[in-house]
N, C-alpha and C positions, 0 to 999 in steps of 0.2 A: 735569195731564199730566206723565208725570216725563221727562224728558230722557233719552237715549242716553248715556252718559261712555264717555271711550275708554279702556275697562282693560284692562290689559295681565297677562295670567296668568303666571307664571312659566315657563310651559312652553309649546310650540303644537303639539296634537295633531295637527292637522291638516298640518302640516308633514310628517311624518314617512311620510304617504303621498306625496309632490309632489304633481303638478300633475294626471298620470297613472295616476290609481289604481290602476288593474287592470293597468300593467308594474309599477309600483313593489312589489306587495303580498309579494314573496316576495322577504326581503334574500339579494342574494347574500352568499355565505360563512356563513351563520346558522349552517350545522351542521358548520363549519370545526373545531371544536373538541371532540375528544371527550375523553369525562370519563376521570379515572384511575380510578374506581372504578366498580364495575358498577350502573349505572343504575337507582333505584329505580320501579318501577311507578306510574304516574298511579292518583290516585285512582279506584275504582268508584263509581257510583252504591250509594246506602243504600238499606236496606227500607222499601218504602213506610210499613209500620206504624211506623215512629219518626218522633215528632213533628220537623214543618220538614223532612222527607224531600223533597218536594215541591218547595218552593222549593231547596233545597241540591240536589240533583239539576238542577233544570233551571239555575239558576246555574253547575255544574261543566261541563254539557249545553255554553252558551254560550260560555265558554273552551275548552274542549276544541277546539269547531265551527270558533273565530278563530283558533289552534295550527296547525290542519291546513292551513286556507287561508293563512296568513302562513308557513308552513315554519321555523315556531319551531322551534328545540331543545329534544329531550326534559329537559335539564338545566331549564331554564328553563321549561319545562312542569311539573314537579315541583316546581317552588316556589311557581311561582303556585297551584296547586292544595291547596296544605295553609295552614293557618294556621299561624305563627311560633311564637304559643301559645294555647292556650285554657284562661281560670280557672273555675275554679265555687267559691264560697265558700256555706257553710256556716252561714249568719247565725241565731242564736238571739235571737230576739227576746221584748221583752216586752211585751202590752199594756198598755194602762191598764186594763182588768180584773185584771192579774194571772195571765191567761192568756200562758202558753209557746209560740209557735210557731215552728217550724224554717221557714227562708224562705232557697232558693236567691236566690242573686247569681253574674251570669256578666261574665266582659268578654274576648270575642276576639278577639286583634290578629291579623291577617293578614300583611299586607307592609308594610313600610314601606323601601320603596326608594326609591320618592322623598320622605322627609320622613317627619316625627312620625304615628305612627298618630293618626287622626281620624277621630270618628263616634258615634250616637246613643246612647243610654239609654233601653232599652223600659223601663215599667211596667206592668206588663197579665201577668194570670194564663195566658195563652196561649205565652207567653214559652219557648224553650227551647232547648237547645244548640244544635242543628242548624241551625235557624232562622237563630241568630246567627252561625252558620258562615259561613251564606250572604249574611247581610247584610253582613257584615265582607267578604269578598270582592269585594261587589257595590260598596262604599265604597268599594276600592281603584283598581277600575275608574272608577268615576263621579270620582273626583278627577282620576283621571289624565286622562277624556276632557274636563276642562274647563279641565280646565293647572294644577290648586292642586300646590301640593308640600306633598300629605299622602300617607300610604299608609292604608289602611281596616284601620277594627276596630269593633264595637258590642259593647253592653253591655247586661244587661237586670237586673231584679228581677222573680223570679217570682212577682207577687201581685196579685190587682182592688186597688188604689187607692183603690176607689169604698166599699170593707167599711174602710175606716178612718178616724180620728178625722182631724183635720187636724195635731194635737201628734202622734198613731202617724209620721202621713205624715213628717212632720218627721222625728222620729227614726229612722224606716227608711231614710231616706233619706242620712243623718249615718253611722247605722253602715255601709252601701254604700259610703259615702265610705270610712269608716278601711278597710275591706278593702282601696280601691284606693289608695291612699295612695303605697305604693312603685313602684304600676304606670305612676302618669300621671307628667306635668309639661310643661309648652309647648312643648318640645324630644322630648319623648318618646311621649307619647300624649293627643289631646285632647280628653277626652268633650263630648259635647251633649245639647241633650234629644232627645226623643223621641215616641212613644207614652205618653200617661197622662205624662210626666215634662216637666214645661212650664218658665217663667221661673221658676217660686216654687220649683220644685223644684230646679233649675241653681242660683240664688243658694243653696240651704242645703248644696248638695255644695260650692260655692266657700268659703262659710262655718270647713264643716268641715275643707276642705285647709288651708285658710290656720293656721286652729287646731292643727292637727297638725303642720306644716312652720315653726310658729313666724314667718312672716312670710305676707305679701298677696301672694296667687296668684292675680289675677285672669287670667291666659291659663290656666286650669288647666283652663279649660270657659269652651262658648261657649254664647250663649243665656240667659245671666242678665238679670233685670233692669237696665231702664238706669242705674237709682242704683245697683245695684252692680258697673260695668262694661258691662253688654252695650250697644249702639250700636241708634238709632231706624234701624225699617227690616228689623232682623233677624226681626218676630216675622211679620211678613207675608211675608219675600221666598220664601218656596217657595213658597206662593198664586199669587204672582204671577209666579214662576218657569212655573208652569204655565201660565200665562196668554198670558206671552211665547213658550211655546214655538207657544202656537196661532195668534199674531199671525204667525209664523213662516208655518205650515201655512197659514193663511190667505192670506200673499204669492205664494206657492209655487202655491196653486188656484185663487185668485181667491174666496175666500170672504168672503161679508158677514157679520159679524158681528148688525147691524139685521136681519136677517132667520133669524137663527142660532138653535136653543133648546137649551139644556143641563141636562143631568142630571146629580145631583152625588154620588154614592154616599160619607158619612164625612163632615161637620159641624163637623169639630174644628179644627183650628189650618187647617189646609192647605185643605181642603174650603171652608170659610166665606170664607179670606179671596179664593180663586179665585173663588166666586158672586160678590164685592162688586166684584173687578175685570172679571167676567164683563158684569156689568150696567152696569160703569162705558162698555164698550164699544159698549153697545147690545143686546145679547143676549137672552132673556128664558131666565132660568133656570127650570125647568117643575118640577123635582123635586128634592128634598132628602131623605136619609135619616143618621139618627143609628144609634147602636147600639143601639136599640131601634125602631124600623123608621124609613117615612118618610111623606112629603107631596105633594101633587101639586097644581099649578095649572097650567091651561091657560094662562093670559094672563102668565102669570110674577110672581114673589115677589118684594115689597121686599125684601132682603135684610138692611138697615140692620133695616128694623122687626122682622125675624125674631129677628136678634142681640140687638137689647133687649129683646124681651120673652122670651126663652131663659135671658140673665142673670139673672132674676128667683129661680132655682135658689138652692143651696145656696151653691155654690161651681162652682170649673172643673171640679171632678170629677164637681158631681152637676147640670148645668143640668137646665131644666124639658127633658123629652122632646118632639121634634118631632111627635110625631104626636097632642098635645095644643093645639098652635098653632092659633088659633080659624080663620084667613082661609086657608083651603084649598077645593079641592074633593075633595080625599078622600085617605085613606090609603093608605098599601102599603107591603110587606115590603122588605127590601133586597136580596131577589133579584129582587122585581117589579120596583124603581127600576131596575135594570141592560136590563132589557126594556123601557122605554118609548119610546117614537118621538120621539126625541131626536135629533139634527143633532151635537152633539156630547155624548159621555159623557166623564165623570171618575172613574172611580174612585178615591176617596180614603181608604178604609179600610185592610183589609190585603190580604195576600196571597192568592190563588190562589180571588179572587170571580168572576172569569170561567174556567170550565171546558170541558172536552168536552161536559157534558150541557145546558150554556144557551149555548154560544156560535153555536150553528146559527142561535137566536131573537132575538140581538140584531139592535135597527134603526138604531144610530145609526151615523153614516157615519167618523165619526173616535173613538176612544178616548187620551184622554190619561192617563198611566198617571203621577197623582198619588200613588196607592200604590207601596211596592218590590214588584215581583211577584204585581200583581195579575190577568194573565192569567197562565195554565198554557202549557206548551209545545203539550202539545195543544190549547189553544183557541187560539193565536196560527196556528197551521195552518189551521183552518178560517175564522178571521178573512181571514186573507192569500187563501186560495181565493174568501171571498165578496168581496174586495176592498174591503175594510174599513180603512183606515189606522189604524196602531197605533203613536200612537210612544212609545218606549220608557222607563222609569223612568230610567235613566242619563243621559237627557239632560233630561228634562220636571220632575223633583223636585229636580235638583241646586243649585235657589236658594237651598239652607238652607245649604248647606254652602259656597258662594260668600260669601256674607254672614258665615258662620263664620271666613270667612279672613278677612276686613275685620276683626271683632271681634277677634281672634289677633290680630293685627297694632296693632291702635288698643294694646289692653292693652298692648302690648310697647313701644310706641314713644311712647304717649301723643297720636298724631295725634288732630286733629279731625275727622270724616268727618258729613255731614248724611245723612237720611235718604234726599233725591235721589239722592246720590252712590251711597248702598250700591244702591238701585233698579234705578238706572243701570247699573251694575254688573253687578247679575242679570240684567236685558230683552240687555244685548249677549253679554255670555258665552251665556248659555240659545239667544239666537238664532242665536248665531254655530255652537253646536255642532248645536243641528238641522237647518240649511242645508246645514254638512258634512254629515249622515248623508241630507239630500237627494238633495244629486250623488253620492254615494257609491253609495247606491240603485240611481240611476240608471245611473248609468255601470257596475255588476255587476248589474243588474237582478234585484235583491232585495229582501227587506221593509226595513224600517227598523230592527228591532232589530241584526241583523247588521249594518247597515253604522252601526249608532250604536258596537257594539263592538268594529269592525276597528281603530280607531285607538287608543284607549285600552290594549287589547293589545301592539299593536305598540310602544307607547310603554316599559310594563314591559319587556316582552321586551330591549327594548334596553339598557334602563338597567339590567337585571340582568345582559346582557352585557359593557356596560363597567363595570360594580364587580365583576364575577368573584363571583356568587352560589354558587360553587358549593362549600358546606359539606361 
């Protein structure tokens, strides 16, 4: 059982609304101030045909929607709406064949108004600008609705991981680093893993800063190995960040867990470690799907025995496929996993797996949104209409980046922090911010996404107005 600790965020979102949500939500004086020069245009939504349109759209969608109701200033609406900067490097690589390949590398900072840009490192051949647009935005938010003082940015390399050597991996990973080199530093911007870009990968980017900046840069990224910096506790705490937000929802409806069954759409860091704490609860997890489909048992999966016999793979990048696991009662795709009659669903893959054409058919009665962006705007509509509770990436995934802070923090100061502590840590923040977006709900009587992202908004908005953001 890991313990509650009472952590204190640097910031308190929840503050910033009082006590009275729905007087407080509109600051008087917000648009006391107008700008000297003539107001540039809020971004449009992009062409659906470019890739990560989807999520980048519905992401701006979301800002825009908390703007209007908080009576933000357009000054301060144009800032949150663009990124600070966005890189794409140009990396020429070389195999161990001797084969030449040109391999994009992106890193987008967005805001960093409250603190050093912080935030992941895809690797996965799906990867692309827009996408990380969105996600670096989404970073900005989710820090600020959990009190860290980071401002969001993500990073990717666009390539399967899975098509290379483990020395390729290595060294793609080293040159990423040297491109970002002048970009990062604990004070400035502080990458993490990600998608495909795990502990092994995190220790060889810290590796190579350190090599190039001539000294040991262990806050330079979070998420390494524990021998080389990173802190017990960080590799599970999104898992279990997910987990806490349900214990959440659970106090909130009166839900039993013992009698509860879960479906877990994505296997990989997040996914897995959710099933283990799922079943720790009592639960019976029914379904599992990897990136090559998934599993299903009525009476629910050891989840331990899954994990050991999965390792028996190559490595992290190439485990044995789920839907070769001997003790199931049968297979299915990972769009049938999202349709199973499940009590509670997870998606933990990527983005935009729940849409308009399957969200009419889902049965599970809650969705915890382990991925960023894994409902679409339109399926979150029909979700809300079938009265389907949905709670939001911003608050359900943000245990990674809670844990990040600890890490950031231990490196910088040398403290000692045990793996309770950092746990701890994630179960009260995670729960403390979904209970907010509860009453919040409640008292506007709205879904949960909007009222996970009234306050986080409001938070920027503010702090852009007493640093005078306006460039």
């Amino acid at each position: 059982m890991i313990r509650t600790v009472d952590y204190r965020p640097a910031i308190d979102p929840g503050a910033v609304l009082k006590s009275a949500y729905i007087r407080d939500l509109g600051r008087p004086g917000a648009s006391a101030k107008e700008p000297t020069v003539p107001a540039r245009m809020v971004l449009e939504p992009i062409a659906v045909t470019e890739r990560g349109a989807t999520i980048y759209n519905a992401t701006l969608e979301r800002v825009n929607q908390c703007v209007t109701i908080l009576g933000v200033h357009e000054n301060e609406h144009n800032v949150m709406a663009r990124p600070e900067a966005s890189h794409t490097f140009n990396m020429r690589f070389m195999r161990d064949n001797s084969q030449l390949l040109m391999i994009n590398g992106y890193r987008v900072q967005h805001l960093n108004a409250l603190g050093p840009f912080k935030g992941g490192t895809r690797f996965d051949r799906t990867v692309s600008a827009y996408e990380l647009r969105a996600l670096a935005m989404l970073m900005t938010f989710k820090n600020a609705g959990v009190g860290l003082p980071f401002g969001g940015a993500k990073g990717g390399i666009e390539f399967d991981p899975r098509l290379l050597t483990p020395s390729e991996r290595e060294r793609l990973v080293k040159q990423y680093a040297l491109n970002m080199v002048d970009l990062i530093g604990p004070q400035k911007d502080i990458p993490a893993g990600d998608v495909g870009f795990g502990a092994l990968e995190c220790g060889h980017f810290y590796d190579e800063i350190s090599v190039l900046r001539g000294q040991t840069m262990k806050a330079c990224i979070t998420g390494k190995p524990v021998i080389l910096g990173g802190i017990e506790g960080r590799e599970e705490a999104t898992g279990y960040g997910v987990v806490s937000a349900a214990k959440e929802i659970a106090e909130w409806y009166g839900l039993d867990f013992a009698r509860s069954s879960v479906a877990i759409q994505g296997f990989g860091n997040v996914g897995s470690h959710a099933a283990l704490f799922f079943q720790q609860l009592g639960a019976k997890v029914i379904a599992l799907s990897d990136i090559q489909g998934g599993i299903y048992k009525k009476n629910g999966f050891d989840i331990a025995g899954v994990l050991k016999w999965q390792k028996q793979g190559r490595d992290s990048h190439s485990p044995l496929p789920l839907s070769d696991y001997p003790d199931k009662d049968g297979t299915l795709t990972n769009e049938e996993l999202l349709l199973v009659n499940a009590d509670i669903l997870v998606p933990a893959a990527l983005e935009n797996q729940i849409r308009a054409k399957n969200a009419d058919k889902i049965q599970a009665k809650i969705i915890l949104e382990a991925a960023n962006a894994p409902v679409t705007t339109e399926a979150d509509e029909i979700l809300n209409a079938r009265g389907i509770l949905v709670v939001p990436d911003i608050d359900t995934n943000a245990g990674g980046v809670v844990a990040s802070h600890i890490e950031w923090r231990v490196n910088q100061s040398q403290e000692e922090v045990t793996r309770e502590h950092v746990l701890g840590a994630v179960d009260s923040t995670i729960r403390k911010s979904v209970k907010r977006a509860l009453e919040i709900s409640r008292e506007l009587h709205t879904g949960l996404r909007l009222a996970a992202w009234l306050p986080p908004v409001r938070v920027i908005a503010d702090v852009l107005n007493a640093r005078g953001y306006y460039r």
